[in-house]
Residue frames as a rotation matrix with the C-alpha (Angstrom) as fourth column:
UNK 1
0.969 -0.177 -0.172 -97.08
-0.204 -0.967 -0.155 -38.54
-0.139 0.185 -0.973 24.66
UNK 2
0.490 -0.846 0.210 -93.78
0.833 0.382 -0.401 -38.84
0.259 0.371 0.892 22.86
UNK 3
0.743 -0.589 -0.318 -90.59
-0.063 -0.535 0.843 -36.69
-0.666 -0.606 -0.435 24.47
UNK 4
0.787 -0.615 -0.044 -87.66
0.359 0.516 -0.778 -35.98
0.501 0.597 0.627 22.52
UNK 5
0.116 -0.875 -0.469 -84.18
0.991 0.132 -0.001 -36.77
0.062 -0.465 0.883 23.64
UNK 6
-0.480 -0.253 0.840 -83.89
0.167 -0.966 -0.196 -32.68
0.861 0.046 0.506 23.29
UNK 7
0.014 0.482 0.876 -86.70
-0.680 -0.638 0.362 -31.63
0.733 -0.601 0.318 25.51
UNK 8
0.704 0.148 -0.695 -85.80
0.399 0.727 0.559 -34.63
0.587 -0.671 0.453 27.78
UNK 9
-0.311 -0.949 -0.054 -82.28
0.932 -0.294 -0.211 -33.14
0.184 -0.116 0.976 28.34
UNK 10
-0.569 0.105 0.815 -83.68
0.068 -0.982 0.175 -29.73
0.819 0.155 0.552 28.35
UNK 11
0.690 0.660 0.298 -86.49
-0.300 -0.114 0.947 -30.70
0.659 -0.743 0.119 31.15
UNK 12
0.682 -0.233 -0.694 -84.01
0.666 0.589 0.457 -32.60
0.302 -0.774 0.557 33.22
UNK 13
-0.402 -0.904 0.142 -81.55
0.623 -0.384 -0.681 -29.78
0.670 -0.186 0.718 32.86
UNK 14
0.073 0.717 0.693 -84.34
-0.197 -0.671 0.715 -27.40
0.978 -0.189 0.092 34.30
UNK 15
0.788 0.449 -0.421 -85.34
0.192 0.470 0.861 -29.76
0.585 -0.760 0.284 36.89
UNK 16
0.219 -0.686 -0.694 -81.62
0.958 0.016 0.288 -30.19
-0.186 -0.727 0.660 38.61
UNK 17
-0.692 -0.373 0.618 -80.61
0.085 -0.893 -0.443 -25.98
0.717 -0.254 0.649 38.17
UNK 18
0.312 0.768 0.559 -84.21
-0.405 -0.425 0.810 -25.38
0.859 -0.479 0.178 40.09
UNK 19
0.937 0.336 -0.095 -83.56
-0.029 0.346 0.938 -27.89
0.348 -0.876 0.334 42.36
UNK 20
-0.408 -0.829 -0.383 -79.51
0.862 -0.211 -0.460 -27.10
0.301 -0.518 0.801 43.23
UNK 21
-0.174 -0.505 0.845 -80.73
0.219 -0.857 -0.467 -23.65
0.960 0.104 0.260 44.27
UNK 22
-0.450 -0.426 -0.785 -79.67
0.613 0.492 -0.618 -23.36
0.649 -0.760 0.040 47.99
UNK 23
0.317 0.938 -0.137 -81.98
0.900 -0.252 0.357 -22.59
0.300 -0.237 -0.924 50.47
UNK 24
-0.494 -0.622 -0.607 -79.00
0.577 -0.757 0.306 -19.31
-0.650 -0.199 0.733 51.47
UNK 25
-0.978 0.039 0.203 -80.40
0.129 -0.650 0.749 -17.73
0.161 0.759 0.631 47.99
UNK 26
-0.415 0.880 -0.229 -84.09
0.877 0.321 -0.356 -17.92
-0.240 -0.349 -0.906 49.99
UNK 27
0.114 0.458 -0.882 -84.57
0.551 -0.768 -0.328 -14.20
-0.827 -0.448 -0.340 50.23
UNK 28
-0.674 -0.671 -0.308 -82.88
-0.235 -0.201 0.951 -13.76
-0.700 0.714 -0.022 46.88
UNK 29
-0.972 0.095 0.216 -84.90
0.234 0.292 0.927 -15.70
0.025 0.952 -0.306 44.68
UNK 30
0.213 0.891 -0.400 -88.16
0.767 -0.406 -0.496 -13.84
-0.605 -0.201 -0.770 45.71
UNK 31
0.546 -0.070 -0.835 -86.83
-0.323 -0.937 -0.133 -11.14
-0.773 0.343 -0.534 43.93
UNK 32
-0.749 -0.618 -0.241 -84.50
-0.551 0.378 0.744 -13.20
-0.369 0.690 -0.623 41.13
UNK 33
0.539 0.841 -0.037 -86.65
-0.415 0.227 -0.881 -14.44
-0.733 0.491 0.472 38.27
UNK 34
-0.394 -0.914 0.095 -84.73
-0.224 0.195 0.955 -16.50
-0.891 0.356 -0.281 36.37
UNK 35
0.620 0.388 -0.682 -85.57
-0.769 0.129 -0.626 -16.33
-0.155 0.913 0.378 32.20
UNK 36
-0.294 -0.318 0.902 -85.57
0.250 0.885 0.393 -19.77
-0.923 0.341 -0.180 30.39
UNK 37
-0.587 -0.254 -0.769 -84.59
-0.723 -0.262 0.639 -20.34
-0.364 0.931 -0.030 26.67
UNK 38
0.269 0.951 0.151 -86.50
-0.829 0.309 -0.466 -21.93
-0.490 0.000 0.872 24.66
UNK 39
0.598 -0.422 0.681 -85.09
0.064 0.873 0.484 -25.44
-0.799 -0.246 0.549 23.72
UNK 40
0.828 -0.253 0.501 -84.30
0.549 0.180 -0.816 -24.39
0.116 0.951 0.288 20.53
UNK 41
0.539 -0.705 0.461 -81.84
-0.578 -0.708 -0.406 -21.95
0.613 -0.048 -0.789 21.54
UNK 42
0.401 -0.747 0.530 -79.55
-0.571 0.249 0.783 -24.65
-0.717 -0.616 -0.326 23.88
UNK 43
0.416 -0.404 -0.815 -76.76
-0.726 0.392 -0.565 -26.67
0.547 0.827 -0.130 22.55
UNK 44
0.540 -0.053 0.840 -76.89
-0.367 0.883 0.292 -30.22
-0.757 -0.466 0.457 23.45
UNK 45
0.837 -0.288 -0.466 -74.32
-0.393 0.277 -0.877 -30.94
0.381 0.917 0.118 20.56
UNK 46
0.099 -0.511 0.854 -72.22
-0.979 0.103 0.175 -31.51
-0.178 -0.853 -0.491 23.99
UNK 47
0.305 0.481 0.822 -74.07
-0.795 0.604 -0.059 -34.90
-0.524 -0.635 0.567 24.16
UNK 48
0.851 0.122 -0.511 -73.27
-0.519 0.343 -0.783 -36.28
0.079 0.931 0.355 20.93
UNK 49
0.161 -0.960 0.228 -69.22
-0.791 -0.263 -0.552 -36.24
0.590 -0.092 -0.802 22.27
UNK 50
-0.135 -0.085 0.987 -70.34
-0.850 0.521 -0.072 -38.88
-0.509 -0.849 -0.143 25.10
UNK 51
0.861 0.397 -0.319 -71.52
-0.508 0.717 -0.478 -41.43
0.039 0.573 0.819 22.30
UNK 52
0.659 -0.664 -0.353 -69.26
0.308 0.667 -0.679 -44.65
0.686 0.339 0.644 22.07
UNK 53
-0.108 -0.713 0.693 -66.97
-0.772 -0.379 -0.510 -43.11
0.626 -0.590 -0.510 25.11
UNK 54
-0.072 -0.202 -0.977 -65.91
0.097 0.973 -0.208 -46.28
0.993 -0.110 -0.051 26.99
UNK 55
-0.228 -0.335 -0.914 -65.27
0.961 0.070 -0.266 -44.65
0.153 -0.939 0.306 30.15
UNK 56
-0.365 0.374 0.853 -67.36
0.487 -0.704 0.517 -41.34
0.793 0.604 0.075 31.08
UNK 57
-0.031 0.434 -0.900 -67.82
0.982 0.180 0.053 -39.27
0.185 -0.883 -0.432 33.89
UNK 58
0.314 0.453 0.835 -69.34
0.340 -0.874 0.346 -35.96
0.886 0.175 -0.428 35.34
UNK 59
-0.314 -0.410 -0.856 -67.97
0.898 0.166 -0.408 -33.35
0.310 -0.897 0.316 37.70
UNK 60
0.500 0.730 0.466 -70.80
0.386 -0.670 0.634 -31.34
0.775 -0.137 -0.617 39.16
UNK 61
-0.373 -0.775 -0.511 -68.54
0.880 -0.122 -0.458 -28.32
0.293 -0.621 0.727 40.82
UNK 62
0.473 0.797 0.375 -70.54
0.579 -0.602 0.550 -26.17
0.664 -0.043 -0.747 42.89
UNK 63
0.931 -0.138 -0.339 -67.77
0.036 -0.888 0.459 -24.19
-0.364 -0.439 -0.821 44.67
UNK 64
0.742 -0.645 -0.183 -64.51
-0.426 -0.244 -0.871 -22.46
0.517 0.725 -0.456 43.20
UNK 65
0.949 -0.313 -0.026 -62.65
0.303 0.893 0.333 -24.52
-0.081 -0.324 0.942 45.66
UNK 66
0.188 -0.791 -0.583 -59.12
-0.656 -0.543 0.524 -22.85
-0.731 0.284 -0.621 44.17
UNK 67
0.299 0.185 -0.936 -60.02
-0.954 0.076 -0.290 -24.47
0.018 0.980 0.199 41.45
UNK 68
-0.683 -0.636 0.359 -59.62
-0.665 0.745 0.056 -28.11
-0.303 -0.200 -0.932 42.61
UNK 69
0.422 0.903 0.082 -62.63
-0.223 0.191 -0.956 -28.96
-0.879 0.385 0.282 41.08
UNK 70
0.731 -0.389 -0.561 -61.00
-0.681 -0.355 -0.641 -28.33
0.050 0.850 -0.524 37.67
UNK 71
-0.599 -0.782 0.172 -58.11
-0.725 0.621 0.298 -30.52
-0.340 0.054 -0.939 38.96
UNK 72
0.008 0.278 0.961 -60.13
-0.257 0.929 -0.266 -33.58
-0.966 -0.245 0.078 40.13
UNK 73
0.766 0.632 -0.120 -61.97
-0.303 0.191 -0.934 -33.52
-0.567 0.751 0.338 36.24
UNK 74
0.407 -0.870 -0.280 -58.25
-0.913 -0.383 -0.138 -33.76
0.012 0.312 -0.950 35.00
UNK 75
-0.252 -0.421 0.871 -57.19
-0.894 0.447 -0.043 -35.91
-0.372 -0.789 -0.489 37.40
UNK 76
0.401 0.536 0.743 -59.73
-0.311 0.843 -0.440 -38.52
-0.862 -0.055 0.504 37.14
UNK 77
0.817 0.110 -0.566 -59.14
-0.567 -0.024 -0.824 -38.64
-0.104 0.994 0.043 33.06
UNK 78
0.243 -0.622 -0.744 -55.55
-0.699 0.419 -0.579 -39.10
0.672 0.661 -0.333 32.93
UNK 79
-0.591 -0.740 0.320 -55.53
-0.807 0.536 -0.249 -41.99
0.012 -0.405 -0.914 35.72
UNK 80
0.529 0.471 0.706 -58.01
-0.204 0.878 -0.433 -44.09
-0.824 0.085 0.560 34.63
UNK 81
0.875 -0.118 -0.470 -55.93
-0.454 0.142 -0.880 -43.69
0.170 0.983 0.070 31.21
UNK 82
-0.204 -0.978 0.037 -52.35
-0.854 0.159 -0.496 -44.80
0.479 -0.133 -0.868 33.09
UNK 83
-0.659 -0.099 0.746 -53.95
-0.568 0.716 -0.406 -47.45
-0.494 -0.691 -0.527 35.58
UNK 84
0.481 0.669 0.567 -56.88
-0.073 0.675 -0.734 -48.98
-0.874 0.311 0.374 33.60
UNK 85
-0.533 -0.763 0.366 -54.98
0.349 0.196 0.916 -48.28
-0.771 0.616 0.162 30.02
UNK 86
0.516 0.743 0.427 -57.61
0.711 -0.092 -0.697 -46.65
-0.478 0.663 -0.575 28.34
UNK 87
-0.249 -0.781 0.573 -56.93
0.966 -0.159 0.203 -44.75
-0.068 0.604 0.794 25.71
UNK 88
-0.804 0.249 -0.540 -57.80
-0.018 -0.918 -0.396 -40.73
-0.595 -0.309 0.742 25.50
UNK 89
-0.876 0.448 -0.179 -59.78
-0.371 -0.388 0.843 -41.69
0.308 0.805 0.506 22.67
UNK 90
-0.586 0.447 -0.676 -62.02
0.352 0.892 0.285 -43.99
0.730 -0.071 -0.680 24.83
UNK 91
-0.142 0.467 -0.873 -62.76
0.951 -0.181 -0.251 -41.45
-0.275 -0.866 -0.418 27.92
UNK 92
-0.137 0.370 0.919 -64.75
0.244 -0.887 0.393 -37.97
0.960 0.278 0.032 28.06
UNK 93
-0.566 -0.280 -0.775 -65.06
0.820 -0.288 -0.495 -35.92
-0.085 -0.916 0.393 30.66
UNK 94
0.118 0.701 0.704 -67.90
0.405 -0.681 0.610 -33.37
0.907 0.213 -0.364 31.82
UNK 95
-0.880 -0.412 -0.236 -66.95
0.463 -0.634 -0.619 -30.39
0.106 -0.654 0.749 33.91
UNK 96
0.487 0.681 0.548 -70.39
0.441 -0.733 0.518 -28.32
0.754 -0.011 -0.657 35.12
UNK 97
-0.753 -0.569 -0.330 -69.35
0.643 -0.531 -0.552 -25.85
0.139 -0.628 0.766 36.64
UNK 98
0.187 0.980 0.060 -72.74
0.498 -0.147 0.854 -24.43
0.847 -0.130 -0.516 38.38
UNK 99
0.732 0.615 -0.295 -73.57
0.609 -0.394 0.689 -22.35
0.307 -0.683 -0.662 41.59
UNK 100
0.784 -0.574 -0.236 -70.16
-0.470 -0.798 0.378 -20.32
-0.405 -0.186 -0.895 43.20
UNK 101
-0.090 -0.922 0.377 -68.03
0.540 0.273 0.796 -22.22
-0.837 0.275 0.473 40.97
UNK 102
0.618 0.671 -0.410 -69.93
0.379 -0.711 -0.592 -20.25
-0.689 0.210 -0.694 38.52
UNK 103
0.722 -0.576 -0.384 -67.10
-0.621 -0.783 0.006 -17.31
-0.304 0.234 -0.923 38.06
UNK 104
-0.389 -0.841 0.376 -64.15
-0.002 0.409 0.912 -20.04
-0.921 0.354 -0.161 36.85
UNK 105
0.318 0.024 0.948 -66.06
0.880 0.365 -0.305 -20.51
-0.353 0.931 0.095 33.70
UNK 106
0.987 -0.086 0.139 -65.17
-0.040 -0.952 -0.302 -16.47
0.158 0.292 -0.943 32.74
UNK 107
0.230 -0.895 0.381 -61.70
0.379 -0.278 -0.883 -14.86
0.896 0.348 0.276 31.27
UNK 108
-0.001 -0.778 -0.629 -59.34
1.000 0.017 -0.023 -13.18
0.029 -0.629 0.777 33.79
UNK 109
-0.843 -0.137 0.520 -60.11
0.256 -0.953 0.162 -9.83
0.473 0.270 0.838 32.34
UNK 110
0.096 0.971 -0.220 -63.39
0.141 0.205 0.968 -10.43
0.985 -0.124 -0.118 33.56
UNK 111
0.394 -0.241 -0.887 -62.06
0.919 0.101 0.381 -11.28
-0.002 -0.965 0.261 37.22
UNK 112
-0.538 -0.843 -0.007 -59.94
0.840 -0.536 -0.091 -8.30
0.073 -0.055 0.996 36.66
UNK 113
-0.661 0.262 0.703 -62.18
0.246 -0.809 0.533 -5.94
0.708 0.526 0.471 35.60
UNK 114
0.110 0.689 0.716 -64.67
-0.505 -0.582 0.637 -6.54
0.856 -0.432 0.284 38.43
UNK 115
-0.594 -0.511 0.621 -62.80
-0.758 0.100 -0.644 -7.94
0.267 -0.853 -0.447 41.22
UNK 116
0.654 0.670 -0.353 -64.26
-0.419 0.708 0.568 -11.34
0.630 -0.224 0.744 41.41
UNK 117
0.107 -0.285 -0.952 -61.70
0.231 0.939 -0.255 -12.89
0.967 -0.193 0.167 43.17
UNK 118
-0.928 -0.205 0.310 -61.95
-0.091 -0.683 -0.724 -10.47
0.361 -0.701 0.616 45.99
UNK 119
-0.036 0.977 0.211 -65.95
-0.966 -0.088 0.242 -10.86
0.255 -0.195 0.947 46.12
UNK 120
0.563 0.547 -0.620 -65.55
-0.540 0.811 0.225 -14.50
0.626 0.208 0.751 46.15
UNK 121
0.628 -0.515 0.584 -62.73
-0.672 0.020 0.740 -14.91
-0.393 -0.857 -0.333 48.72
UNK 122
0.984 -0.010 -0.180 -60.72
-0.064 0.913 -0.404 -17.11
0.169 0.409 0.897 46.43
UNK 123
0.632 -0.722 0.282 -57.93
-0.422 -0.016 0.906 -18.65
-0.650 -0.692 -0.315 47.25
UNK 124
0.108 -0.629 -0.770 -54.36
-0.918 0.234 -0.319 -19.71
0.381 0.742 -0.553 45.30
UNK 125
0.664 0.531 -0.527 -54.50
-0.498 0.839 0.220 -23.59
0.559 0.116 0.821 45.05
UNK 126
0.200 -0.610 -0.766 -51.02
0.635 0.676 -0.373 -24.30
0.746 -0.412 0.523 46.34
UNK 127
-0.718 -0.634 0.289 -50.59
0.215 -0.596 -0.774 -21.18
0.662 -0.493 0.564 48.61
UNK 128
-0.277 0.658 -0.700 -53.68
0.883 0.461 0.084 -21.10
0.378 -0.595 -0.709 50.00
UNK 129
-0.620 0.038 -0.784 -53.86
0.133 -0.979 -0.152 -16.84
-0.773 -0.198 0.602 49.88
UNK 130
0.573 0.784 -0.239 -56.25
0.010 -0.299 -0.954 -14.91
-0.819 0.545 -0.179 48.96
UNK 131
-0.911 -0.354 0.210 -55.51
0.291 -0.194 0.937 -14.09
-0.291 0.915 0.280 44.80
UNK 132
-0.011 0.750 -0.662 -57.19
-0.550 -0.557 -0.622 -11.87
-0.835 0.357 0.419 42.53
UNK 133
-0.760 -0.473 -0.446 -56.70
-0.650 0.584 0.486 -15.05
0.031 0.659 -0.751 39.82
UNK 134
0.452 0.799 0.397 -59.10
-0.869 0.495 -0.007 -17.36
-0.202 -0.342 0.918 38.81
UNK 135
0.170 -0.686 0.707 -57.82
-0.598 0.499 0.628 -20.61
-0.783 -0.529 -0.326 39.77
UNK 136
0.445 0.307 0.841 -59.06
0.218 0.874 -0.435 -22.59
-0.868 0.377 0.322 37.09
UNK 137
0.906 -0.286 0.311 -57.01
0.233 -0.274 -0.933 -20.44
0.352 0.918 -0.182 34.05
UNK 138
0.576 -0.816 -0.047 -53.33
-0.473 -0.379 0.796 -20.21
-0.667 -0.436 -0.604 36.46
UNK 139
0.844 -0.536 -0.003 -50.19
0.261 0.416 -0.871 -21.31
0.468 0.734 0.491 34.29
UNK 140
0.287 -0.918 -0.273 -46.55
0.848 0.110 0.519 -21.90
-0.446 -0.380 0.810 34.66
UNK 141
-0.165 -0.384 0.908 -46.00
0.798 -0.593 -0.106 -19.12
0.580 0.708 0.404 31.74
UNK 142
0.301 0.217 0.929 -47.32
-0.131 -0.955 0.265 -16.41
0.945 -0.201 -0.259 33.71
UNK 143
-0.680 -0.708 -0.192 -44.91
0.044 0.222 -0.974 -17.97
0.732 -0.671 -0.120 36.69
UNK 144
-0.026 0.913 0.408 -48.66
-0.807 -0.260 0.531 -18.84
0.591 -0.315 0.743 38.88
UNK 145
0.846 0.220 0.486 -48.20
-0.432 0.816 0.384 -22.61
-0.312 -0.535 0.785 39.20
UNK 146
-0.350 -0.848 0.397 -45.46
-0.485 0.527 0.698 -24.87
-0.801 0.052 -0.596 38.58
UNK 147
-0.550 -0.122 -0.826 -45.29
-0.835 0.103 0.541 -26.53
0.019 0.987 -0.158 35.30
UNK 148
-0.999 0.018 -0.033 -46.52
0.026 0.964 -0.264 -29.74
0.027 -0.265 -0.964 36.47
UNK 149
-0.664 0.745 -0.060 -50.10
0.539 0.421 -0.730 -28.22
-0.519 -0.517 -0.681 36.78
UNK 150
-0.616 -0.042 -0.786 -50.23
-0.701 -0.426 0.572 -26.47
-0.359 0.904 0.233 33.53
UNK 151
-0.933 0.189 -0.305 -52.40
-0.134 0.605 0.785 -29.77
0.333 0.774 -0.539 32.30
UNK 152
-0.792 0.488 -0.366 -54.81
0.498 0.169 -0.851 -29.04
-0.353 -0.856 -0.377 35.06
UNK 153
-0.650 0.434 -0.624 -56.21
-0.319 -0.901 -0.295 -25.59
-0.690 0.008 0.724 33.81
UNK 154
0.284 0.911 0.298 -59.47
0.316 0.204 -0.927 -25.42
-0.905 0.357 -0.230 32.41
UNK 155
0.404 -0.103 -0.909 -58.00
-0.909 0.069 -0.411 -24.58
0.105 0.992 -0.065 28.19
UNK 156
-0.854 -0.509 0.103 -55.61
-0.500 0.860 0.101 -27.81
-0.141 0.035 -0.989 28.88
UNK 157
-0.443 0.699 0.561 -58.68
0.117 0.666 -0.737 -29.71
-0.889 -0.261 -0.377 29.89
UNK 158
0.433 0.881 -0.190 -60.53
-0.097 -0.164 -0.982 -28.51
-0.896 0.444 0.014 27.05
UNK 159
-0.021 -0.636 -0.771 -57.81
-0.998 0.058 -0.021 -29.00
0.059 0.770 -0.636 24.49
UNK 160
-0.694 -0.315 0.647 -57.97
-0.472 0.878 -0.079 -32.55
-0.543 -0.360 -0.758 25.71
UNK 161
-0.687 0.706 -0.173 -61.75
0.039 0.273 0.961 -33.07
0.726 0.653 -0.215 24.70
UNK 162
-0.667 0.412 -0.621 -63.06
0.580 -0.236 -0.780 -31.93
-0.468 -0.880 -0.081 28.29
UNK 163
-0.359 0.818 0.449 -66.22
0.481 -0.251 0.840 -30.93
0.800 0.517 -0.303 27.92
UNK 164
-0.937 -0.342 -0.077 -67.44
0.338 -0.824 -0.454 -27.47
0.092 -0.451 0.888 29.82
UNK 165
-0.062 0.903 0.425 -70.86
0.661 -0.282 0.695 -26.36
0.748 0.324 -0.579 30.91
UNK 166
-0.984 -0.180 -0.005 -71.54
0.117 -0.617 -0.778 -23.67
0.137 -0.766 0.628 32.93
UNK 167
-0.379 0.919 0.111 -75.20
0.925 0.374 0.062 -23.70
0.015 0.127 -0.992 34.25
UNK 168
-0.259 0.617 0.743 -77.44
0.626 -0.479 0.616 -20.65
0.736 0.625 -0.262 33.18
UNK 169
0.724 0.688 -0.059 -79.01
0.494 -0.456 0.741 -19.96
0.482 -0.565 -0.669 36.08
UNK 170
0.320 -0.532 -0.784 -76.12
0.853 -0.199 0.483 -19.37
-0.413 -0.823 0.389 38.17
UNK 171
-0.740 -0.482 0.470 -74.73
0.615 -0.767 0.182 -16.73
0.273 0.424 0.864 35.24
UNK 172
-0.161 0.657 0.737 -77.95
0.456 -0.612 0.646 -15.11
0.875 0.440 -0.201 35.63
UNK 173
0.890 0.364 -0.275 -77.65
0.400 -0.334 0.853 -14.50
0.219 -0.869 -0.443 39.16
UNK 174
0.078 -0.908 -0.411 -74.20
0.830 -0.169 0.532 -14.02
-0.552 -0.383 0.740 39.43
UNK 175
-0.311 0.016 0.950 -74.76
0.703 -0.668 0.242 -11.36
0.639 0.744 0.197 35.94
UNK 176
0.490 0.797 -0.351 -77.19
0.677 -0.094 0.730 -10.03
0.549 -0.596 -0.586 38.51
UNK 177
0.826 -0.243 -0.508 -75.29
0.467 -0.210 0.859 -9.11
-0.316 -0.947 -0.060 41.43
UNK 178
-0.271 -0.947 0.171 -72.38
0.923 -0.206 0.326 -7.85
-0.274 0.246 0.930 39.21
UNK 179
-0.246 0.445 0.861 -74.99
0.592 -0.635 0.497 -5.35
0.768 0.632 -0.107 37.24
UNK 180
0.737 0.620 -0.271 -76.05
0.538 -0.294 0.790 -4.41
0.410 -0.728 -0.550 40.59
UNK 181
0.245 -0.645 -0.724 -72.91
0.626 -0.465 0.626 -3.50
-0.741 -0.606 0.290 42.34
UNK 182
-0.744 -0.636 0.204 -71.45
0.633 -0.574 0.520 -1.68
-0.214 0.516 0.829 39.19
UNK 183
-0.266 0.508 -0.819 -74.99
-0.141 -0.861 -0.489 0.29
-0.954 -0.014 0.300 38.33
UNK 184
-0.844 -0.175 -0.506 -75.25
-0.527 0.101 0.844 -1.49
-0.097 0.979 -0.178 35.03
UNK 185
0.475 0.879 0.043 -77.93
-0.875 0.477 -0.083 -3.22
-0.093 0.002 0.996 33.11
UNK 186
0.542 -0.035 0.840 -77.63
-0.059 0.995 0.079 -7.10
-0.839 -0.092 0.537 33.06
């Protein structure tokens, strides 16, 4: 039986969302049914980006942390490029942002609109208070972080050639619990 590289990537992606969900969501996922796409409908055009990348690595962030998660994926990039010399064109970076890191992959209006950072206890990376801000989209322009960590935020990262996934399941539960509290449909 022949597998393609699609529905390999597509089973394995299955396999590790099923198996990240935490045994806390026990009583939950009796009642959470999570709907899968059919391969055609994902976009693994991601994968294509890792070809020929000298230096390549994945940061599987399963809590919003104040968005230090988001740093590290930064982080990691531009000091292998200052201490090893590589060049930007040589390293990629994969952010997944999956389970209660979830809510960083969503706009600010979003946080705004339904008080995520209040539901999620998040906290401001250098102050360490609560904040209705998601950490991962703070800037110096909007006088949040010091300039110095402007290259951190998740658009910086992605202007770079960072490479974003946010995992399915977790939107669907997290879509869930939002549709619930507000009275809405998914």
């Amino acid at each position: 039986m022949s597998t393609s590289r699609r529905e390999f990537v597509g089973n394995v992606a299955s396999a590790a969302m099923l198996s990240a969900l935490p045994l806390t969501l026990a009583a939950e996922a009796r009642t959470f049914v999570p709907s899968a796409a059919p391969a055609e409908e994902w976009d693994f055009k991601w994968v294509d980006q890792l070809k020929g990348k000298k230096h390549k690595a994945v940061f599987d962030c399963t809590e919003i942390e104040s968005g230090f998660g988001v740093w590290r994926a930064s982080f990691w990039e531009s000091q292998y490029q200052a201490i090893l010399m590589a060049k930007p064109s040589e390293t990629r970076t994969v952010l997944i942002l999956r389970h209660a890191a979830f809510p960083m992959a969503l706009k600010q209006g979003f946080w705004d609109t339904y008080a995520v950072g209040k539901s999620t206890n998040t906290t401001h990376p250098l102050t360490q208070q609560g904040t209705a801000r998601n950490p991962a989209l703070l800037t110096s322009m909007d006088k949040e972080v010091p300039a110095m960590f402007d290259a951190f935020a998740l658009p910086s990262f992605q202007s770079r050639g960072g490479i974003v996934l946010a995992c399915n399941l977790a939107l669907q539960h997290f879509a869930g619990g939002i549709a619930t509290q507000a009275a809405i449909s998914e």
